[in-house]
C-alpha positions as CSV (number, residue, x, y, z in Angstrom):
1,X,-18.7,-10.7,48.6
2,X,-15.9,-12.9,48.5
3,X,-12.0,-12.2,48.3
4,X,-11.9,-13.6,45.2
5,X,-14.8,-11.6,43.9
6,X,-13.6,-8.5,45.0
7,X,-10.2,-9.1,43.8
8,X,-11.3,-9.9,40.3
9,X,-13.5,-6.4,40.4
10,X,-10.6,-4.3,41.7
11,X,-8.1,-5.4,39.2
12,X,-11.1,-4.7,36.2
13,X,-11.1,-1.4,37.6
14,X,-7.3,-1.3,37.6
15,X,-7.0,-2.3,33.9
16,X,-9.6,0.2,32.7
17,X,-7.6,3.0,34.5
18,X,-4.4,1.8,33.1
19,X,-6.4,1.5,29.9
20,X,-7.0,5.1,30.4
21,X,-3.7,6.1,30.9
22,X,-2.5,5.1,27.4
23,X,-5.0,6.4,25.4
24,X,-4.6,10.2,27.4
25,X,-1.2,9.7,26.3
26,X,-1.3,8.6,23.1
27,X,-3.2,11.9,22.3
28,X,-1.5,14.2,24.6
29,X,1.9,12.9,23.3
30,X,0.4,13.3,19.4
31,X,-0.6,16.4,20.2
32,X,1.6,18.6,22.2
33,X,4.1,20.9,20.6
34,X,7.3,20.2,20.3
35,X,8.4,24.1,19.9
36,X,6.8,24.6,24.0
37,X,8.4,21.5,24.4
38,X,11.8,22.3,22.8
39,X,11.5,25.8,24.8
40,X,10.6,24.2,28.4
41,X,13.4,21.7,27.2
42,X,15.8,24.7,26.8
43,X,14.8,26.2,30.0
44,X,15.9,22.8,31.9
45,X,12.8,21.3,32.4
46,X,13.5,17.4,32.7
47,X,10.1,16.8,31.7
48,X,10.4,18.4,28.4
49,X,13.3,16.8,28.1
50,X,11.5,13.0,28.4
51,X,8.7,14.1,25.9
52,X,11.3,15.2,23.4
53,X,13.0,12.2,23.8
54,X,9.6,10.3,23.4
55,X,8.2,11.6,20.0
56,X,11.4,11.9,18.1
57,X,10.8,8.0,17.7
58,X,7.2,8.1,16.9
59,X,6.7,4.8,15.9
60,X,8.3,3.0,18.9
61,X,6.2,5.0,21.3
62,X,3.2,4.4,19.7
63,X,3.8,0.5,19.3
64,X,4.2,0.5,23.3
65,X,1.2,2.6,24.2
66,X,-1.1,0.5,21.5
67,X,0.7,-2.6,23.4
68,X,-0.1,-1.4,26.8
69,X,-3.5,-0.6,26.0
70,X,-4.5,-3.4,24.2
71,X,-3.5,-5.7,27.4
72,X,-4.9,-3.3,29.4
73,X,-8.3,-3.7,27.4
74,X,-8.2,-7.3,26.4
75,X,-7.1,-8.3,30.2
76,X,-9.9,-6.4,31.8
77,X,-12.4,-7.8,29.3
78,X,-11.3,-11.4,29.9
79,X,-11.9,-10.9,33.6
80,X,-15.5,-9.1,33.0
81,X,-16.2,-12.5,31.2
82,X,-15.1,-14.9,33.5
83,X,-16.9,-12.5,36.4
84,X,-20.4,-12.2,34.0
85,X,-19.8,-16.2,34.0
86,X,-20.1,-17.2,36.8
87,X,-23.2,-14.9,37.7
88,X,-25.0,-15.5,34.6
89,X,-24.2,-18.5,33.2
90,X,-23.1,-18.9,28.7
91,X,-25.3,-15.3,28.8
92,X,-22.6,-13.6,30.7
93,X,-20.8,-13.1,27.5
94,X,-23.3,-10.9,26.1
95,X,-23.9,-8.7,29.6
96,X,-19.9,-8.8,29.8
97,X,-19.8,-7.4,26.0
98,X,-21.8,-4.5,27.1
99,X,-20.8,-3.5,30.3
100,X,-17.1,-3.4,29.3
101,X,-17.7,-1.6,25.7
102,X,-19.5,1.0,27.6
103,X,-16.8,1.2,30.4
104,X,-14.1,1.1,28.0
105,X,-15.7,3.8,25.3
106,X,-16.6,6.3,28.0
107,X,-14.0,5.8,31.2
108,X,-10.5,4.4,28.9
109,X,-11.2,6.1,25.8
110,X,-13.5,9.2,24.9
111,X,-13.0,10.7,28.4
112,X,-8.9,10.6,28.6
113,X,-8.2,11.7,24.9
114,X,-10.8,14.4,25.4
115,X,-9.3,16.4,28.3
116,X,-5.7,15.5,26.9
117,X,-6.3,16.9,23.6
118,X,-7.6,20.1,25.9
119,X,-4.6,19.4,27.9
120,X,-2.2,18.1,25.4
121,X,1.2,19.9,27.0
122,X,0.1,19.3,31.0
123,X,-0.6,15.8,30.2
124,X,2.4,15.0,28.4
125,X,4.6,16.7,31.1
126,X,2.6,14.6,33.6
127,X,3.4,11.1,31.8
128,X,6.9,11.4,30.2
129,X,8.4,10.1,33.0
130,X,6.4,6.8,33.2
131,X,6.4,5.8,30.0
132,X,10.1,6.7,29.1
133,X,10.6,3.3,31.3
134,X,7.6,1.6,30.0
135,X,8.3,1.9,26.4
136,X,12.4,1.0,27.3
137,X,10.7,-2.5,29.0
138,X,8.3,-2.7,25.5
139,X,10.7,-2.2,22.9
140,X,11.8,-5.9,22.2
141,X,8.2,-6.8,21.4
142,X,7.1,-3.3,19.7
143,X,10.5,-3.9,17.5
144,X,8.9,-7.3,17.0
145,X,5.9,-6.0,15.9
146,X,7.2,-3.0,13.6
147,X,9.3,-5.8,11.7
148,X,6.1,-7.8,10.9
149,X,4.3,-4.9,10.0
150,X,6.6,-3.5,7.8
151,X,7.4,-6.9,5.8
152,X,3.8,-7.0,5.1
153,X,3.5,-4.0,4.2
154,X,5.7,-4.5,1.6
155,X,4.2,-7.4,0.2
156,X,1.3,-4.9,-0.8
157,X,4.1,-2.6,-1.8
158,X,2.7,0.1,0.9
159,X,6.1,2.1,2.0
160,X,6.6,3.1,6.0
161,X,9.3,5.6,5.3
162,X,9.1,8.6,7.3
163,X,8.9,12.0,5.1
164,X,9.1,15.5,5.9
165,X,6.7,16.4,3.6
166,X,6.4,19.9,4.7
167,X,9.6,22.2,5.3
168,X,9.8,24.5,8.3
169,X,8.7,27.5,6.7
170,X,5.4,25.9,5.1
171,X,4.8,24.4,8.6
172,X,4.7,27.8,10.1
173,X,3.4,29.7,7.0
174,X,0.3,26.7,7.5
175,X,0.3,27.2,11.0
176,X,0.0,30.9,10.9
177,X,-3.0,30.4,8.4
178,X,-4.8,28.1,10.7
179,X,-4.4,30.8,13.7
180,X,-5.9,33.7,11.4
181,X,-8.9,31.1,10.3
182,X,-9.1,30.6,13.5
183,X,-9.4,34.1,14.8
184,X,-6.5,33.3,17.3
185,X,-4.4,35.7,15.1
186,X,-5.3,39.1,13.4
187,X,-4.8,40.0,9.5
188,X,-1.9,42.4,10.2
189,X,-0.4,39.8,13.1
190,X,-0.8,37.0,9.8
191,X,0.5,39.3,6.9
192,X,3.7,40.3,9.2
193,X,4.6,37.1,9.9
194,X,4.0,35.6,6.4
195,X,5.9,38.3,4.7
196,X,9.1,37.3,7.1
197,X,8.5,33.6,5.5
198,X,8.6,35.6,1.8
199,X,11.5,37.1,1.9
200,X,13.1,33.8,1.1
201,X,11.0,33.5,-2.1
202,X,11.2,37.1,-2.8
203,X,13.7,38.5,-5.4
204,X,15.1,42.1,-5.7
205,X,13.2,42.8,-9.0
206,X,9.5,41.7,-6.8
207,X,10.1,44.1,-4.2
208,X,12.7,47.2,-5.9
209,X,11.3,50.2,-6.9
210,X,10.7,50.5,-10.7
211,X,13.1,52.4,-13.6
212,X,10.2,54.1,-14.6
213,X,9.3,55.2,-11.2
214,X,12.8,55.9,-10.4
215,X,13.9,59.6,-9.1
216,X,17.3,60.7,-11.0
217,X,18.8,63.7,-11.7
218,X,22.1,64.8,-14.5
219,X,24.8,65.5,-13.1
220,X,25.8,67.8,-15.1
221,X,23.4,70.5,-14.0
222,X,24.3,73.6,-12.2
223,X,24.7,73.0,-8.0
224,X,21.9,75.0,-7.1
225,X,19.7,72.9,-9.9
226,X,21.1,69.8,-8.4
227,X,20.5,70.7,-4.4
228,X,17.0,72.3,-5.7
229,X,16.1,69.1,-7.0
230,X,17.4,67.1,-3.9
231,X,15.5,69.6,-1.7
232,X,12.1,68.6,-3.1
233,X,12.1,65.4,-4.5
234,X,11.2,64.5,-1.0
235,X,14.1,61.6,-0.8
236,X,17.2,61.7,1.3
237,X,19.0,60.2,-1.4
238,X,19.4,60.8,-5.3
239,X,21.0,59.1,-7.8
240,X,22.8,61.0,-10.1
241,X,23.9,59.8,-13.6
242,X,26.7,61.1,-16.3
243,X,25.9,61.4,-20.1
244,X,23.0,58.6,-20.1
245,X,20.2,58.3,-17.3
246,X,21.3,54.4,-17.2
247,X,25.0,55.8,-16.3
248,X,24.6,56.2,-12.2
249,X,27.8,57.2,-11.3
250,X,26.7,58.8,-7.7
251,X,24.0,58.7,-4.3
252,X,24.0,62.2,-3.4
253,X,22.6,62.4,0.6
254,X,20.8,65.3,1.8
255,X,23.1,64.9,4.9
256,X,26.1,65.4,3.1
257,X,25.4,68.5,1.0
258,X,24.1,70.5,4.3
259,X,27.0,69.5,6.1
260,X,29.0,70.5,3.3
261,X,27.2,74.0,3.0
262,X,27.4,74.6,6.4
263,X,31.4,74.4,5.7
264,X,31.5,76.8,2.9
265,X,28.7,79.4,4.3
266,X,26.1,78.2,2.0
267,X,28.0,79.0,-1.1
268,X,26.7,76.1,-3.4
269,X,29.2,77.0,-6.3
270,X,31.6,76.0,-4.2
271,X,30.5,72.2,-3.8
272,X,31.9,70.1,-5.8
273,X,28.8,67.6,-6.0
274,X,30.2,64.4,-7.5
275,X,32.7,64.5,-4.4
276,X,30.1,64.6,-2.6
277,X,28.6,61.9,-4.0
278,X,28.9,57.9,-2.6
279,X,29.8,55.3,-5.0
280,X,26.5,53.2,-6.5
281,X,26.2,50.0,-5.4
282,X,24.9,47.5,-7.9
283,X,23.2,44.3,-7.1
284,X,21.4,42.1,-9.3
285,X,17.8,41.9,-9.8
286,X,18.0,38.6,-9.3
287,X,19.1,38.2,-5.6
288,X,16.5,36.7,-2.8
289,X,15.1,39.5,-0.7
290,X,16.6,37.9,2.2
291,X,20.1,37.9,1.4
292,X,19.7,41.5,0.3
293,X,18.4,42.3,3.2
294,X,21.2,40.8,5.0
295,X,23.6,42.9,2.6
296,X,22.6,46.1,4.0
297,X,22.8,45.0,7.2
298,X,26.5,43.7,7.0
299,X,27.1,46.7,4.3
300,X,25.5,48.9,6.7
301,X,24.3,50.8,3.7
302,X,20.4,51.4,3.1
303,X,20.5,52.1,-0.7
304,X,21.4,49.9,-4.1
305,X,20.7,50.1,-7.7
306,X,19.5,46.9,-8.8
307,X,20.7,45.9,-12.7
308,X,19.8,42.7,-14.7
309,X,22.4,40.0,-16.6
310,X,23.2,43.0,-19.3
311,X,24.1,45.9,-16.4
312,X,21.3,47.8,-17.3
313,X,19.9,49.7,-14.4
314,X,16.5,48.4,-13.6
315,X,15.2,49.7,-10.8
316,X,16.7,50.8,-7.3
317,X,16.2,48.9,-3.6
318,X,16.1,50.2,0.4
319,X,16.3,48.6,3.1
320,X,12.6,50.3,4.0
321,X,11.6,48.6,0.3
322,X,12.6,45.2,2.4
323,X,10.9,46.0,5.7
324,X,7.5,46.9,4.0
325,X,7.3,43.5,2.7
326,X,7.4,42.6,6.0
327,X,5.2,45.6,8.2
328,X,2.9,47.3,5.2
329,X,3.7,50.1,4.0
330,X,5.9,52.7,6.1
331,X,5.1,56.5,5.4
332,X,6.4,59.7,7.0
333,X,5.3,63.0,6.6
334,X,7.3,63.7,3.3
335,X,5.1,60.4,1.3
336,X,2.4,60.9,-0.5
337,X,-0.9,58.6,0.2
338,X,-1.3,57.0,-2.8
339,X,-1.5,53.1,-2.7
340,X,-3.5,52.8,-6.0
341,X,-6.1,51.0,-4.9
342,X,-10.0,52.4,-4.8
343,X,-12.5,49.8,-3.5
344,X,-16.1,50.7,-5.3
345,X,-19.6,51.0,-3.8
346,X,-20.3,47.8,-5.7
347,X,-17.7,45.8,-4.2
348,X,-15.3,46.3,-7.4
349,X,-11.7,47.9,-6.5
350,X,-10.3,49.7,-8.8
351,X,-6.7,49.4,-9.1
352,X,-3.6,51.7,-10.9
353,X,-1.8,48.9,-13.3
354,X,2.0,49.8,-11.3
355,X,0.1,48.4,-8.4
356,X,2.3,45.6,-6.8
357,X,0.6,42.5,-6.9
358,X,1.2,41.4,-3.4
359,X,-0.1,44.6,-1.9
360,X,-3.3,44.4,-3.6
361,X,-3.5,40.6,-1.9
362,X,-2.3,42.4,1.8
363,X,-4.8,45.0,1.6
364,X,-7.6,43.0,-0.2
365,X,-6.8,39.4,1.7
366,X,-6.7,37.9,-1.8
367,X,-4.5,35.2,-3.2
368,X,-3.8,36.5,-6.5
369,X,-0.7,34.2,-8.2
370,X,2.8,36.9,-8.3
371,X,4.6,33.9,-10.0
372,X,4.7,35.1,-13.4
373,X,4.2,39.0,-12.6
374,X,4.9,41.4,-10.3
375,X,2.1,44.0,-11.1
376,X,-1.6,44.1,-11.8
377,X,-0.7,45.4,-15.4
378,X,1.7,42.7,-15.8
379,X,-0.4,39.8,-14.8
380,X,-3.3,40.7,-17.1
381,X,-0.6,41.0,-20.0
382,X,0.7,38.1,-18.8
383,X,-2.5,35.7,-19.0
384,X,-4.0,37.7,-21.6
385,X,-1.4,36.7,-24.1
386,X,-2.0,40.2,-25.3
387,X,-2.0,43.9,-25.1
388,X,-5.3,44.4,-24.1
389,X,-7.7,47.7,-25.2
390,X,-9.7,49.9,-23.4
391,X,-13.2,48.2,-22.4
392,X,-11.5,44.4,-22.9
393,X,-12.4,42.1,-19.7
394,X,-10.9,39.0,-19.0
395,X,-12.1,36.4,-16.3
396,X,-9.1,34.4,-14.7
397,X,-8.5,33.5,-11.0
398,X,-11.8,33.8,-10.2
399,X,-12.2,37.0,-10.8
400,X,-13.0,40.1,-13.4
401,X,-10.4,41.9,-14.8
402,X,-11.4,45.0,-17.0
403,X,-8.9,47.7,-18.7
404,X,-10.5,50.8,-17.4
405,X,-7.2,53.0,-19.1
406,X,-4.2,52.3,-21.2
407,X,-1.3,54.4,-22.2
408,X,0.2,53.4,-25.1
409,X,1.6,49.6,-24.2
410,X,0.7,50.4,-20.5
411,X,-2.2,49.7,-18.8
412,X,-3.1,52.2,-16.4
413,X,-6.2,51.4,-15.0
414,X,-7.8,48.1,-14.4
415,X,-11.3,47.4,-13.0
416,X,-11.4,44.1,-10.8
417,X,-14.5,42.1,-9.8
418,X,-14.3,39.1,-7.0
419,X,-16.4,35.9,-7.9
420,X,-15.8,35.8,-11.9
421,X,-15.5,32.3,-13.5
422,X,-11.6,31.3,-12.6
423,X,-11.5,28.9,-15.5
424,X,-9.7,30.3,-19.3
425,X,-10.0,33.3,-20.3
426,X,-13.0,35.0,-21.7
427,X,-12.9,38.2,-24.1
């Protein structure tokens, strides 16, 4: 073998590695994250630091690695010729053809992007520092190249702006989804972390506890009616309201009046209750969950009567309301298990109509629209375009809704079916 031969093989064998080197990091650098990278970045890892300053201009660093490679490839294949050539005569270009497509496809292509999209963060640590220079040396010809391609681009009238088309919290809410599909993450793990991304969508009047369902109590009753009624309501807190049940003109807390009695040796004719009492706080039904949420933590208060545009009380909010959006439901010893919905033998769940609409979908992994309504009842009405009756099914959604109860414009009791048609609805 002469000098010149082997010269010509080595540097073949060069290209193709170098070859190699640009695709791996074309796909580890497409596919690393930039949050590991942001936090190794964060921690004072220089490395990080090179790949976020890499991929926050996407298009220049891809222009130099396509550049590189392309040399790399084309070079190497114009040698392979000229080597096939002189051993084989005008039929080298065929043998030369096939040797380096196979080469390239296998050794500078399949086997680099494979273990860097297995590898994609070790692999972009690994070439960050090379390529920083490399694509500083490219840039004149890649911003060359970008200009061409954009100006005919346009002559097709094909735009290359750069959109965020997602926002950060439908990033992560997609991301999270992926995990769960993916088994990585578990249903509780997904429905924790999705309902933090709620909140934001979320108003007071989605996630407050209902008028009708509200616990009050007249104030002017005797004491002991009033402590009696405290004492087994099973809250720690009760609203208290003056002429009209809409009129809440005190939160009376269990703390206060056993601190009080203990004061007066349990003498509850000498408690002046209202005293007692804290002043309401109203908020409208209207506010995002999150910035209520954020309002009892700077209030440092745990209670509020929600009211719509006309003051009229409409329901009442915690700050455990707020968290069980977020972790499920939260019961202690004084709740009562009742979460209204009865999965059937038949794979039918039965469901009380109060039942919130995004609880049914936590406990049932549905994906039942809360848009329009906030309960069962109320999305039935709501697509019915009716009151319905007793024994009326609809089919919306994809699935079977049935009024199993109904008192008077209430409905009670719904019977629902997966796997109905999900086109109009059907009486």
């Amino acid at each position: 073998m002469t000098l010149a031969l082997g010269l010509t093989i080595g540097a073949v064998f060069a290209l193709l590695v170098l070859s190699a080197f640009f695709s791996g990091s074309e796909t580890a650098l497409t596919a690393t994250s930039r949050a590991r990278m942001h936090e190794l970045e964060r921690r004072g890892s220089r490395k990080a630091a090179g790949v976020q300053h890499l991929v926050k201009t996407p298009e220049r660093l891809i222009g130099a690695i396509l550049l590189g490679n392309n040399l790399a490839n084309i070079s190497a294949s114009a040698l392979a010729t000229t080597l096939f050539l002189g051993f084989f005569g005008e039929a080298g270009v065929i043998y030369a053809t096939l040797v380096m497509t196979a080469l390239v496809l296998i050794f500078a292509e399949v086997m680099p992007k494979t273990y860097s999209i297995t590898n994609p963060d070790r692999v972009a640590l690994a070439v960050a520092p090379i390529l920083r220079p490399t694509v500083i040396i490219l840039a004149p010809i890649t911003a060359a190249v970008q200009f061409i391609v954009r100006k005919t681009l346009l002559l097709f009238g094909a735009r290359t702006d750069i959109e965020n088309v997602l926002s950060a919290h439908e990033e992560l809410r997609g991301a999270i989804n992926l995990h769960h599909l993916e088994d990585s993450l578990v249903k509780d793990d997904r429905d924790m972390l999705g309902g933090v991304l709620d909140l934001r969508d979320l108003e007071v009047s989605d996630v407050m506890v209902h008028r009708t369902k509200m616990i009050t109590y007249d104030s002017a009753e005797s004491n002991a009616s009033i402590i009696d009624h405290l004492m087994t309501c099973g809250y720690t807190r009760l609203p208290l309201w003056t002429e009209d049940p809409d009129n809440i003109v005190g939160i009376l807390h269990a703390k206060d009046v056993l601190k009080k009695l203990l004061d007066v040796g349990g003498d509850v004719k000498k408690l002046d209750i209202l005293d007692l009492c804290s002043k309401p706080w109203f908020v409208p039904d209207t506010t995002s969950a999150m910035d209520q949420l954020n309002a009892f933590l700077k209030r440092k208060t745990h209670f509020a009567i929600a009211v719509d545009e006309y003051g009229e009380v409409m329901g009442l909010l915690t700050l455990e309301d707020i968290l069980e959006e977020i972790v499920g439901e939260i019961d202690d010893e004084y709740d009562i298990a009742a979460t209204g919905v009865r999965p059937q033998p038949d794979g039918a769940v039965n469901v009380d109509g109060t039942v919130n609409i995004r609880d049914l979908n936590r406990a049932m992994d549905w994906n039942l629209p809360d848009e329009e309504a906030t309960t069962i009842a109320g999305l039935v009405i709501h697509e019915a375009q009716t009151i319905p009756d007793v024994g009326q099914a609809f089919n919306f959604y994809g699935f079977k809704f049935e009024v199993l109860r109904k008192r008077r414009n209430q409905l009670t009791a719904i019977r629902i079916v997966p796997g109905g048609p999900s086109v109009s609805l059907k009486n």
